[in-house]
C-alpha positions as CSV (number, residue, x, y, z in Angstrom):
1,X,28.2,3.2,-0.4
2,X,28.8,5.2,-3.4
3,X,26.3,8.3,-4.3
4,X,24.7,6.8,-7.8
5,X,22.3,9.7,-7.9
6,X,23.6,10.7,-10.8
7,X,23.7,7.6,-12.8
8,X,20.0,7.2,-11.4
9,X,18.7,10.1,-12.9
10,X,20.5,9.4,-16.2
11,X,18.6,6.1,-16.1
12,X,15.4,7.8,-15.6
13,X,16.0,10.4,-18.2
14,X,16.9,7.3,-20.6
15,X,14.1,4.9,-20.2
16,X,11.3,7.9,-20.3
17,X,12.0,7.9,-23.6
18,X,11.5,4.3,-24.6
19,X,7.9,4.4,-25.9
20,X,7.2,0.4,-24.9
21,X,7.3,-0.7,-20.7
22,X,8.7,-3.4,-21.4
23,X,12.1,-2.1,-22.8
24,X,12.3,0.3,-19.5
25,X,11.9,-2.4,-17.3
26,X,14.4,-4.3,-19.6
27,X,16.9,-1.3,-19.3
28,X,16.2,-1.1,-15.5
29,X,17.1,-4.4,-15.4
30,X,20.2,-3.8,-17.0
31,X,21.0,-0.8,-15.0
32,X,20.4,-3.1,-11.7
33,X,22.6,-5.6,-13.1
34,X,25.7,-2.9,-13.4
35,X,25.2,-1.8,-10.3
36,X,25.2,-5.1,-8.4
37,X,28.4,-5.9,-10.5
38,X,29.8,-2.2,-8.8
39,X,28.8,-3.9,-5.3
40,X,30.3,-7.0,-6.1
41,X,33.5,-5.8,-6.8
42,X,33.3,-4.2,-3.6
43,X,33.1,-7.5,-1.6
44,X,30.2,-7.8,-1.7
45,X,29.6,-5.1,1.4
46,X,26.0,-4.2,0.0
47,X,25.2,-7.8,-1.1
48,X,21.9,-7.5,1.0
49,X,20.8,-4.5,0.6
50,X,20.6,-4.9,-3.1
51,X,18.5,-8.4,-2.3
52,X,16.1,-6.5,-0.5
53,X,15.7,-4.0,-3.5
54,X,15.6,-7.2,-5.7
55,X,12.7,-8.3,-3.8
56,X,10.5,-5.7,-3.7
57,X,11.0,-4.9,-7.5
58,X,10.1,-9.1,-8.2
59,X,6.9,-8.2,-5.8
60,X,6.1,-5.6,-8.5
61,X,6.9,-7.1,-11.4
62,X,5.4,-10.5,-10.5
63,X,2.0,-8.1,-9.8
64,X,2.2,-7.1,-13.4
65,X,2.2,-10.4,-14.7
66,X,-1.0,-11.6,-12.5
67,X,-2.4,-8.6,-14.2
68,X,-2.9,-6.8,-10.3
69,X,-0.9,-4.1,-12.1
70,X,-0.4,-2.1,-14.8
71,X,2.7,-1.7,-16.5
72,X,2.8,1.7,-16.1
73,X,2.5,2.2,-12.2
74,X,4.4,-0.9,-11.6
75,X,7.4,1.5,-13.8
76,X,6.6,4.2,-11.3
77,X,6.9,2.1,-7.8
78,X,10.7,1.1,-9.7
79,X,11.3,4.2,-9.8
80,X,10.2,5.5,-6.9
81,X,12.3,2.7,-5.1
82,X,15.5,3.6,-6.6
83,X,15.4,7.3,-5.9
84,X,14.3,6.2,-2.0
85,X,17.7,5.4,-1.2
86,X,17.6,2.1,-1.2
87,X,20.9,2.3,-3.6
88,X,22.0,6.2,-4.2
89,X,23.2,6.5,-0.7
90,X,21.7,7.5,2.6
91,X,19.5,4.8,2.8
92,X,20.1,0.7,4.1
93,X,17.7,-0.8,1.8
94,X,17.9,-3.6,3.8
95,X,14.9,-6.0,4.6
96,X,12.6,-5.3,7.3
97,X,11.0,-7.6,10.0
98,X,9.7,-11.0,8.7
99,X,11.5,-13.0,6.4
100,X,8.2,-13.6,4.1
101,X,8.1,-17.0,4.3
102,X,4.7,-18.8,3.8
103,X,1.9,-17.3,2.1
104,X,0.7,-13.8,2.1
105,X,4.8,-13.0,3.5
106,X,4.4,-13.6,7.1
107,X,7.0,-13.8,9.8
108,X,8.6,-11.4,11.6
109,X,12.6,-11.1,11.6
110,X,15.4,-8.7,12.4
111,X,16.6,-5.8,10.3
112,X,16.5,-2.2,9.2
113,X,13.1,-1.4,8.2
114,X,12.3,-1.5,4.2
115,X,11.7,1.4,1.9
116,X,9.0,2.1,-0.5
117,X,5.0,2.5,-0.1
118,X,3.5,1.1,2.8
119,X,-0.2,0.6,4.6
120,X,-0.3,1.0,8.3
121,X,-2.6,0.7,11.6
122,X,-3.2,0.7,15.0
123,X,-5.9,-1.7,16.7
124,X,-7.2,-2.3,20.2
125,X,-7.1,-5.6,19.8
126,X,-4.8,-6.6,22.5
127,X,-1.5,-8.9,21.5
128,X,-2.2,-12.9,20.6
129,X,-5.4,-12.1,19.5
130,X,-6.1,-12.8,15.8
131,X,-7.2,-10.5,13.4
132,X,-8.3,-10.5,9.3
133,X,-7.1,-9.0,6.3
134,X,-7.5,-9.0,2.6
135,X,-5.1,-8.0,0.1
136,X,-3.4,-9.7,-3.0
137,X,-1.0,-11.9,-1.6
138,X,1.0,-10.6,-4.4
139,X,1.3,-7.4,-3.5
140,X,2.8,-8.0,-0.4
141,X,6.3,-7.9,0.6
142,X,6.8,-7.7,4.1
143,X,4.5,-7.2,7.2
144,X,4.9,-6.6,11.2
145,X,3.1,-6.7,13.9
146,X,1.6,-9.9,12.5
147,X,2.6,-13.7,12.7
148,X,1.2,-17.0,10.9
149,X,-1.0,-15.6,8.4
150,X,-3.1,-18.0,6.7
151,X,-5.6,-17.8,3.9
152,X,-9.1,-18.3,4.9
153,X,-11.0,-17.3,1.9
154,X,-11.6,-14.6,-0.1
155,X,-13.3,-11.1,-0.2
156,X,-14.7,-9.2,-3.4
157,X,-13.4,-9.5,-6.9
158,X,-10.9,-12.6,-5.8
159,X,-9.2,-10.9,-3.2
160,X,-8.0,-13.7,-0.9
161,X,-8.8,-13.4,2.9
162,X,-6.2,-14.0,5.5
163,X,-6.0,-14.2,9.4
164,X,-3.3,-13.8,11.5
165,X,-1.8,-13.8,15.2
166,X,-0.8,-9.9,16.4
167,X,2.6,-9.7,17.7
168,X,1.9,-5.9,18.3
169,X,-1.0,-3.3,18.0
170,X,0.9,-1.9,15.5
171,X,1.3,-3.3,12.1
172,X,2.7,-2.3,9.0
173,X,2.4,-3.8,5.4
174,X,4.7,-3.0,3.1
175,X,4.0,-3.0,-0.6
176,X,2.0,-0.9,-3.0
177,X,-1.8,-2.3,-3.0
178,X,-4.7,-2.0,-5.1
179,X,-7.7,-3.1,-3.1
180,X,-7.6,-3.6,1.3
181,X,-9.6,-4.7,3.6
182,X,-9.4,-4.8,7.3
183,X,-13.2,-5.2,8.6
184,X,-14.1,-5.4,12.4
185,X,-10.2,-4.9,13.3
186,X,-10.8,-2.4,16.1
187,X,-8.9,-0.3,14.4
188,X,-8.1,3.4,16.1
189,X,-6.5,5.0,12.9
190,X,-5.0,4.3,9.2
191,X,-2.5,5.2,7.2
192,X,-2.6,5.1,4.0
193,X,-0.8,8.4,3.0
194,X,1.6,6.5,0.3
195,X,-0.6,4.0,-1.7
196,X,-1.6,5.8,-4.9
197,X,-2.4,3.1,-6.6
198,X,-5.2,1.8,-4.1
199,X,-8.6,1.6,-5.9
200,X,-10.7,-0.1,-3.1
201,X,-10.8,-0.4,0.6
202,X,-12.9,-1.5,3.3
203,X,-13.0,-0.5,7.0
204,X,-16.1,-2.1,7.8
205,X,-16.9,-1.9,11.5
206,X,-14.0,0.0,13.1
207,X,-16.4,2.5,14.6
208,X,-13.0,4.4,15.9
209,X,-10.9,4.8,12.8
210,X,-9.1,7.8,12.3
211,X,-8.3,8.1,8.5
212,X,-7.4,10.1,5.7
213,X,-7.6,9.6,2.0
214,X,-6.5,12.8,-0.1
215,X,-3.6,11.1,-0.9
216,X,-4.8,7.8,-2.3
217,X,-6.0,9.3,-5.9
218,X,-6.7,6.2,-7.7
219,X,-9.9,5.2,-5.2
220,X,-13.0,4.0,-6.3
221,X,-14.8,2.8,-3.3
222,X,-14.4,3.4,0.2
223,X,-16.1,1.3,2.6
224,X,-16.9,3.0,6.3
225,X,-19.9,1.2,6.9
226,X,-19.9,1.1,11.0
227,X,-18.2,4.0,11.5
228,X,-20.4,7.2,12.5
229,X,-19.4,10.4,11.0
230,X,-20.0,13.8,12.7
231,X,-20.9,16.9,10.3
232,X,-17.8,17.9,10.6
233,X,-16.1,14.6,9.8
234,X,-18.1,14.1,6.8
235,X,-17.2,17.5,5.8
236,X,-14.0,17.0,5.6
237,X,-14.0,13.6,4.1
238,X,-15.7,15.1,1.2
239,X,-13.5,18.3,0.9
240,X,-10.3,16.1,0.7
241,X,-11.9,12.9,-2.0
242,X,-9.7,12.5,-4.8
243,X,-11.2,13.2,-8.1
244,X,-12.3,10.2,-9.9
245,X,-15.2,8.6,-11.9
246,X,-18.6,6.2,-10.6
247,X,-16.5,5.9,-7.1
248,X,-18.6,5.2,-3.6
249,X,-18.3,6.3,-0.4
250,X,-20.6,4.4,2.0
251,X,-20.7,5.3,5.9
252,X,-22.8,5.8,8.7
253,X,-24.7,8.5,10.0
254,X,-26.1,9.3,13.1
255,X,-27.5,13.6,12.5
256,X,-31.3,12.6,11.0
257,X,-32.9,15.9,9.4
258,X,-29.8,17.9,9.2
259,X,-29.5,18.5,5.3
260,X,-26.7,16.4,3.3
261,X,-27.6,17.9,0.1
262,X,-24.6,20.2,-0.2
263,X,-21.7,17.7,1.0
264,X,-23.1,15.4,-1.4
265,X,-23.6,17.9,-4.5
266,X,-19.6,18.4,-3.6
267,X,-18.9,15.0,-3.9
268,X,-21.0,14.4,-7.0
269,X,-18.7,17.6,-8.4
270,X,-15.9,14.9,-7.5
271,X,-17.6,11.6,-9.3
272,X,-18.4,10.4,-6.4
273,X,-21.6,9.4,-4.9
274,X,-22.4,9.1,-0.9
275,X,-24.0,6.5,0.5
276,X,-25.7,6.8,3.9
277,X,-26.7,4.8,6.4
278,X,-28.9,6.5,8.9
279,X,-29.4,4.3,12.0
């Protein structure tokens, strides 16, 4: 596949410019449309690779028009996807397990594994067990390790609430997400290391979760309930929160009469506010 670096980062220089979204999703539109001509006069060799990249940049698009998105970070995930190598070379681009089908894009397929932002974990639950989880459906495009999701009602703010079967103790979501929830999931450990956009999320009862949020600088609320920090965990919870504004950090909290005062003057430094629960 031709290197289109280049042209990619003459597309980027162009539509930063543009003082309206809409005309740089427009002109990134356009430039898609060029290159898939390029592909198709090259029989067509890359035909699904550039599906894939379709897809995920409909998931973000589609996000903005349900108003899950704004129209600036849904710019930035098109971008980021185009310089992943989905299209400039070294990369396949090409669609990951599941085929998407059904609601909330279940199923589980064949094929190189997608590119782009992604939410991962690892449970104890053992394999044909079923397990719940809470994202907008639009936000999704692919997901592993899980099978026959259906929607089984909703968590805060209109989330909706699905269940699924687990194929593996390993799953993966693929997408960029704003609020996720994965409450009593057994879950050993998170990654959430590429979702800058996530505002909310909730690990409710997973009283083994390993996790990690300096990356996720958008958040608002973290929700730990069940899960017993040590001093030193809380510590370093609190040196790596993101900066941000009225956010909440609720967890458990087993060390009674060993002062919190400082950790939580830290986080306050932060704008954020720690909520305990002693036992």
């Amino acid at each position: 596949l031709p290197d289109y670096t280049d042209q990619l980062k003459a597309i980027e220089a162009a539509i930063k410019g543009m003082p309206d979204y809409s005309d740089q999703i427009t002109a990134l539109e356009a430039a898609l449309e060029a290159i898939a001509d390029n592909i198709e006069a090259q029989e067509g060799q890359y035909a699904d690779e550039l599906a894939a990249l379709t897809d995920a940049i409909d998931a973000i698009t589609k996000a903005v028009e349900d108003g899950n998105k704004s129209q600036e970070d849904a710019l930035a995930e098109i971008i980021a996807l185009l310089e992943s190598g989905a299209i400039a070379g070294g990369g396949s681009g090409g669609e990951g397990e599941g085929s998407g089908e059904g609601e909330g894009g279940e199923g589980e397929g064949s094929g190189d594994e997608p590119t782009g932002p992604y939410i991962s974990f690892t449970t104890k639950k053992p394999v044909g067990s079923t397990i719940n989880i809470a994202y907008y459906d639009s936000e999704l495009t692919k997901i592993s390790g899980v099978v026959d999701l259906q929607k089984i009602g909703g968590w805060g703010g209109g989330v909706p609430l699905y269940q699924g079967t687990l194929t593996s103790q390993e799953v993966k979501l693929y997408g960029t997400f704003t609020k996720f929830q994965c409450a009593s999931g057994s879950l050993t450990e998170i990654d959430t290391d590429t979702q800058g956009a996530l505002e909310v999320i909730d690990l409710t009862d997973n009283p083994d979760i390993k996790f990690n949020f300096e990356f996720n600088t958008k958040l608002k609320e973290i929700r730990l309930n069940g899960r017993f920090l040590s001093e030193s965990e809380l510590s370093d919870l609190v040196e790596k929160l993101p900066l941000s504004s009225g956010a909440v950090c609720s967890f458990n909290y087993r060390i009674i009469g060993v002062s919190t005062n400082n950790l939580k003057k830290k986080a306050e430094n932060k704008g954020w506010t720690l909520s305990i629960i002693y036992p």
